[in-house]
Structures are given as C-alpha cells and as structure tokens.
ROSE-4610 file (N, C-alpha, C; in Angstrom, 1 decimal, always signed):
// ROSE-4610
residu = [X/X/X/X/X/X/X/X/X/X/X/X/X/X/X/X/X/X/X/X/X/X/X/X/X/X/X/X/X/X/X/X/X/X/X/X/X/X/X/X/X/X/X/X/X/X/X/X/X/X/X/X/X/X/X/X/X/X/X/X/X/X/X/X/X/X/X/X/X/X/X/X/X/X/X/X/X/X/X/X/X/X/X/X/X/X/X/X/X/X/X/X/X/X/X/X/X/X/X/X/X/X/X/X/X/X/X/X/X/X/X/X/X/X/X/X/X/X/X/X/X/X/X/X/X/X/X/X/X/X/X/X/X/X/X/X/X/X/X/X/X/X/X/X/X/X/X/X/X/X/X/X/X/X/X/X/X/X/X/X/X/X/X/X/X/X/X/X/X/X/X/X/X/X/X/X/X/X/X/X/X/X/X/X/X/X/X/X/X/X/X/X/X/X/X/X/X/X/X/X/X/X/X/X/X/X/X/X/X/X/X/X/X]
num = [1/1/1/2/2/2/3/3/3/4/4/4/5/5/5/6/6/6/7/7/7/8/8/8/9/9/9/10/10/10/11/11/11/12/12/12/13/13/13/14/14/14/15/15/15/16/16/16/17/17/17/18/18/18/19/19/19/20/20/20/21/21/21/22/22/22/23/23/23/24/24/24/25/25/25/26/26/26/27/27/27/28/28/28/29/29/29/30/30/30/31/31/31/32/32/32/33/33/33/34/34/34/35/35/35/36/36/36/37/37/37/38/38/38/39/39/39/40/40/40/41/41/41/42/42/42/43/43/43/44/44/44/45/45/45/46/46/46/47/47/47/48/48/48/49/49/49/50/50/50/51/51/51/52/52/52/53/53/53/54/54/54/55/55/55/56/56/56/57/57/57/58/58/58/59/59/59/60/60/60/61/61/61/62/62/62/63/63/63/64/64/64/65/65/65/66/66/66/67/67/67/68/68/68/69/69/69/70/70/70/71/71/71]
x = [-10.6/-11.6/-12.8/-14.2/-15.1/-15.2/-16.3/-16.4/-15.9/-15.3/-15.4/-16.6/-17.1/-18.1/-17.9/-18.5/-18.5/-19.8/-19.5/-19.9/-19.8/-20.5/-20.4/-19.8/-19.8/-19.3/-17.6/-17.2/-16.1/-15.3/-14.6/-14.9/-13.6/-13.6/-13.5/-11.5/-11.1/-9.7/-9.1/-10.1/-9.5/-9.7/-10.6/-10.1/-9.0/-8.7/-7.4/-6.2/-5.9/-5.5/-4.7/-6.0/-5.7/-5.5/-5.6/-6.0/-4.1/-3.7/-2.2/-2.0/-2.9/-2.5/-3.6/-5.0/-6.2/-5.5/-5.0/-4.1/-3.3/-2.3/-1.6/-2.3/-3.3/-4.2/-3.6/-3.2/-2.8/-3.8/-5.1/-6.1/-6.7/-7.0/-8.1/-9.1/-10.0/-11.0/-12.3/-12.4/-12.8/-13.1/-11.8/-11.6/-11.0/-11.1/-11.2/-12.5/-13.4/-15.1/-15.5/-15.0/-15.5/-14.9/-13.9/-13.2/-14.0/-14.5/-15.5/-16.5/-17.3/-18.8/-18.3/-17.4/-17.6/-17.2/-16.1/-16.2/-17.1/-18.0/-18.8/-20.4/-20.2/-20.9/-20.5/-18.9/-18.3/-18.0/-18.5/-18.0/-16.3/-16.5/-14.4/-13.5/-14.0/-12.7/-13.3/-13.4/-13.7/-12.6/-13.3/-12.2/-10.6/-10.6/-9.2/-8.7/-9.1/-9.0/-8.4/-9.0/-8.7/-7.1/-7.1/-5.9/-4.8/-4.7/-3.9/-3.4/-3.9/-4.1/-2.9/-3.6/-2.6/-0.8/-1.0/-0.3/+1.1/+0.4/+1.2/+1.8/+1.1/+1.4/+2.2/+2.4/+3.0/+4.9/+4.8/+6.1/+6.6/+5.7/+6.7/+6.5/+6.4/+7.1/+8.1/+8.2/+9.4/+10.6/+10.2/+11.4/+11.1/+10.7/+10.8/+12.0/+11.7/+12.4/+13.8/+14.0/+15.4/+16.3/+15.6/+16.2/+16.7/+15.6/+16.2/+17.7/+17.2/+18.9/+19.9/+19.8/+21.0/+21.9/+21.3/+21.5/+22.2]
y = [+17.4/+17.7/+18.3/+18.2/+18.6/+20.1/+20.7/+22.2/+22.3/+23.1/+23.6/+24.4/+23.3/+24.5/+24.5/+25.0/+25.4/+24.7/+24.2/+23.2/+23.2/+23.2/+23.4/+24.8/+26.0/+27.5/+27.4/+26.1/+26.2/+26.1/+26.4/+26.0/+24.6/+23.8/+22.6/+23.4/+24.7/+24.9/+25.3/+25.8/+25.4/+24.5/+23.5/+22.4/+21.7/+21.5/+21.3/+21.8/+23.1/+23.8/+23.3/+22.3/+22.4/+20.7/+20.3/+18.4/+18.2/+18.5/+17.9/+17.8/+18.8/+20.1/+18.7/+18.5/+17.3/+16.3/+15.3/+14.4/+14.3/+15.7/+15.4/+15.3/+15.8/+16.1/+17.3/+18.6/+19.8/+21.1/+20.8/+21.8/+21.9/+23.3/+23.4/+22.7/+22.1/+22.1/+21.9/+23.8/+24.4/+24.1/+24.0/+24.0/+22.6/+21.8/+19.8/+19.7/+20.2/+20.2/+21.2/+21.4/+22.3/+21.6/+21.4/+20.3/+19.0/+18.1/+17.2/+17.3/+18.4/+18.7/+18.9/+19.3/+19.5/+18.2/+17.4/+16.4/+15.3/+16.1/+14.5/+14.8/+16.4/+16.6/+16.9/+16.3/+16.9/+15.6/+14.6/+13.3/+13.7/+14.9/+15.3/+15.3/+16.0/+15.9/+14.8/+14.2/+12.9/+11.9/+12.0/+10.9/+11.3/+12.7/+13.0/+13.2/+13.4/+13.2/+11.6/+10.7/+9.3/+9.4/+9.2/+8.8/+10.0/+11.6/+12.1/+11.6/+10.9/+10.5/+9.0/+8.6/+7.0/+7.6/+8.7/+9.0/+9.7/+10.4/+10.7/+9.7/+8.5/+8.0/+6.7/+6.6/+5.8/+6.4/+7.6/+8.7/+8.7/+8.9/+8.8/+7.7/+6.6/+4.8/+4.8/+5.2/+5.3/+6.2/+7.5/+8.4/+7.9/+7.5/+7.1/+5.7/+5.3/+3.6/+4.1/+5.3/+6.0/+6.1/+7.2/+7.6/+6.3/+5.7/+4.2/+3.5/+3.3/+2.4/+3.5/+5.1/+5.9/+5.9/+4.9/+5.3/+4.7]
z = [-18.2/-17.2/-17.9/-17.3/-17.7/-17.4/-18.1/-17.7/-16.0/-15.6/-14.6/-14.0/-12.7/-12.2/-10.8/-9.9/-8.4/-7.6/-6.7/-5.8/-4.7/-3.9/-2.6/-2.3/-3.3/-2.9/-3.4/-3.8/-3.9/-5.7/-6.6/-7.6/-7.9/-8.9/-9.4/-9.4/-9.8/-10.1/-8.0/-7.7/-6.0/-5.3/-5.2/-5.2/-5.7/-6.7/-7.6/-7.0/-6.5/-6.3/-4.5/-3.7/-2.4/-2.2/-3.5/-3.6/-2.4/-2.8/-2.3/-0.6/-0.4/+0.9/+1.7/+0.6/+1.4/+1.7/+0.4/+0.6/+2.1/+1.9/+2.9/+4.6/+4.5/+5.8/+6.5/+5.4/+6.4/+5.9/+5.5/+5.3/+7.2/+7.1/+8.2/+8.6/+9.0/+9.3/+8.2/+8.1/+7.3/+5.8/+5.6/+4.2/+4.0/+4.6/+4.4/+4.2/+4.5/+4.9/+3.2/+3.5/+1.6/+0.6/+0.7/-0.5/-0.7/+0.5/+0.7/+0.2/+0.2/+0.2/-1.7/-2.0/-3.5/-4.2/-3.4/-4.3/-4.2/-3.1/-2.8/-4.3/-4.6/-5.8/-7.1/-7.5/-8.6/-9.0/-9.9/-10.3/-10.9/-11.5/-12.2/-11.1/-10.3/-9.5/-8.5/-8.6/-7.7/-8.8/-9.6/-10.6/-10.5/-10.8/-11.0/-9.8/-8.7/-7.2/-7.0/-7.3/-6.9/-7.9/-9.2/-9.8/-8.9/-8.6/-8.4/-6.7/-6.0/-4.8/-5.5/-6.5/-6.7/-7.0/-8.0/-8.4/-7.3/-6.7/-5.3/-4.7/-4.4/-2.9/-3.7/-4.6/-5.6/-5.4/-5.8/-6.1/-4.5/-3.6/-1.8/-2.0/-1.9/-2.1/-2.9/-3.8/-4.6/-4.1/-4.4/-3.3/-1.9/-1.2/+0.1/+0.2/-0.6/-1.0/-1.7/-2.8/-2.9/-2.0/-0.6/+0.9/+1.7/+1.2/+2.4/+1.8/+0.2/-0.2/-0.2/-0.3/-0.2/+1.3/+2.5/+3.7/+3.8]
C-alpha cells in the first residue's frame, strides 16, 4: 500500500480495519458514510478494497459449498 494518509477524517489503517464489518453491511450509518467518503478519495484502498471484497466472497462460496456437501 501506498503511504498511509487520512481522508475524509478517517485514516487508510481504520478503514482497513472496518473493510470486513463494510463488506458485510454491519457498520452504522455513520461510519458506512466515512469509510465511503474515504474511499471514494483514496485510490489504495479503493484498489485493495475491490481485490479484498473478491477475496472474501470467493472463501464463503467455498466454505459455504464445504457446509452444503458435509450435510
């Protein structure tokens, strides 16, 4: 990742920090609306945002597809 800086009041390691919590859609309000506003001005975590997003939802297809043939 590039330098770390702060965007939108928020910085590039708490974002990182809440990317999972965004994914999943269980941030506040609040703080869905801050994570936005920074990545909508942080090209890094915008990038590393998109692959960790592929990377996730890739792993519950997989473990999700696990649960189903263990049943």
């Amino acid at each position: 990742m590039a330098e770390p800086r702060t965007v939108a009041g928020i910085s590039c390691f708490e974002v990182l920090a809440q990317l999972s919590d965004y994914v999943d859609g269980t941030l506040s309000d609040e703080a869905r609306r801050q994570v936005e506003a920074h990545l909508a001005g942080c090209d890094a975590c915008t990038a590393f945002g998109g692959e960790f997003t592929s990377v996730l939802e890739a792993a519950r297809r997989v473990l999700g597809g696990a649960d189903e043939n263990t049943g």
